[in-house]
C-alpha positions in Angstrom: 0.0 0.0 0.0 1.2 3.5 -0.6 0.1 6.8 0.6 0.7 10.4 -0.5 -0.4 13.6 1.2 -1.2 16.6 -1.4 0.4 19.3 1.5 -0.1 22.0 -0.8 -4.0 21.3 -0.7 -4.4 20.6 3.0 -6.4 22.7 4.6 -4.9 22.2 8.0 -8.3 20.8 9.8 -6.7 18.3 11.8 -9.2 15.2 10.7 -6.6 13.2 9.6 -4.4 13.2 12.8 -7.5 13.0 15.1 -8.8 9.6 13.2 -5.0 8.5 12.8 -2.7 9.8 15.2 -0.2 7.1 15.1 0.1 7.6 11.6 -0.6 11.0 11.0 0.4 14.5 12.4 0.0 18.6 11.7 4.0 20.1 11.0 4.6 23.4 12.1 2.3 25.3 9.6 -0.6 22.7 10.5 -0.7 20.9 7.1 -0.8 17.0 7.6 2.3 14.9 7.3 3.5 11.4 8.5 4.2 11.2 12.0 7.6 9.9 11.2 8.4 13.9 10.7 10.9 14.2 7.4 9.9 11.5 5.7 9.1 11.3 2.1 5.4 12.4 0.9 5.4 8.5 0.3 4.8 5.6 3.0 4.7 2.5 2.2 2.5 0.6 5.1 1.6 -2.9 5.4 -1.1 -2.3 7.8 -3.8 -0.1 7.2 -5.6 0.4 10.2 -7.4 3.7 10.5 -5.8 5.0 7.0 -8.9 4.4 5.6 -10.6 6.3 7.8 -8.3 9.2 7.4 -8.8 9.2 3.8 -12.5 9.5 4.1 -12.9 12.4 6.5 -10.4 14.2 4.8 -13.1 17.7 3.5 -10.2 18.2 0.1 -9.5 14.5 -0.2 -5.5 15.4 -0.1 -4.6 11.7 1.1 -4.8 8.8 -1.6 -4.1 5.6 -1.2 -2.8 3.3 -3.9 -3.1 -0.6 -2.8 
C-alpha cells in the first residue's frame, strides 16, 4: 500500500491526525504529514488500520491511497 499527502492542498483541519494519530500529524504550519516527521510524501504501510478512515474524512481529499 502507498500513501501520499497533497500538503499544498491541505487545509490544515486536523481530521486526519484526530482519526490517525499514530500515523498521522499537523507540522509546524498545521498541514498534515506522517508522523515519522521528514519523511518522504510517500509511505509504504503494510497495515492499514485507520488510513482508511483518514482518507474518508479528509473535507479536500489530499490523502490517496494506492493498494
Amino acid at each position: 500500500m502507498k500513501v501520499t499527502i497533497d500538503q499544498e492542498k491541505c487545509i490544515s483541519c486536523g481530521s486526519c491526525s484526530a482519526v490517525c494519530s499514530d500515523v498521522f500529524e499537523l507540522d509546524e504550519n498545521s498541514k498534515a504529514r506522517f508522523k515519522e516527521g521528514n519523511s518522504p510524501t510517500e509511505l509504504e504501510i503494510d497495515d492499514p488500520g485507520c488510513i482508511d478512515e483518514a482518507v474518508e474524512i479528509c473535507p479536500v481529499q489530499v490523502i490517496k491511497v494506492e493498494k
